[in-house]
N, C-alpha and C positions, 0 to 999 in steps of 0.2 A: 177286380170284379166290380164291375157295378152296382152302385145299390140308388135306388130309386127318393128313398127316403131322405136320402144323404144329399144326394141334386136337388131334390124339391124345398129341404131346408138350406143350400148354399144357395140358391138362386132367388128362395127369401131373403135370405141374408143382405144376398147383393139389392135387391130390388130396395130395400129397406135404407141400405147406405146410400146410395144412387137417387132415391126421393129426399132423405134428409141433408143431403147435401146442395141439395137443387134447393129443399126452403132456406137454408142459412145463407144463399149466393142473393136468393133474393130479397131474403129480409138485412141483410146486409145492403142491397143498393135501395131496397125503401128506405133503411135508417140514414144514406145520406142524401138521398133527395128531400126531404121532409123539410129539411132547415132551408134548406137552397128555394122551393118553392113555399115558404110559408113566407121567405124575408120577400121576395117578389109580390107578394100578394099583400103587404104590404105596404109595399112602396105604390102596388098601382092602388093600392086604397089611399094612401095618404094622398096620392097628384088629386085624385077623385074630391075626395072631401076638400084640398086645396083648391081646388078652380071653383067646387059649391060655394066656400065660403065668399070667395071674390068675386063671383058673379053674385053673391047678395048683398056684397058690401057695396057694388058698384051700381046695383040698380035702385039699391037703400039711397044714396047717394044725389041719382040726377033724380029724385020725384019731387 
């Protein structure tokens, strides 16, 4: 027999497992993109502040 009550709580059920398992896939690929783009940001910050410093040391330089 069907019971209505019985479908409307399995199909919360499911919907429930079926959302929580969608945030743990993506807070799982946020937790390893994080390290990967903070070490890049970075590095283009360090070339940045390297080429300022040598462009001031080189215009320090010829005045």
């Amino acid at each position: 027999m069907f019971n209505p009550i019985l479908a409307a709580v399995t199909a919360d059920s499911a919907l429930t497992t079926a959302c929580q398992s969608a945030a743990d896939a993506v807070k799982a690929n946020i937790e390893a993109i994080i390290p990967i783009a903070l070490g890049i940001l970075g590095v283009v910050i360090g070339i940045r502040l390297g080429i300022r410093v040598f462009k001031k040391l080189t215009s320090a330089s010829a005045s």
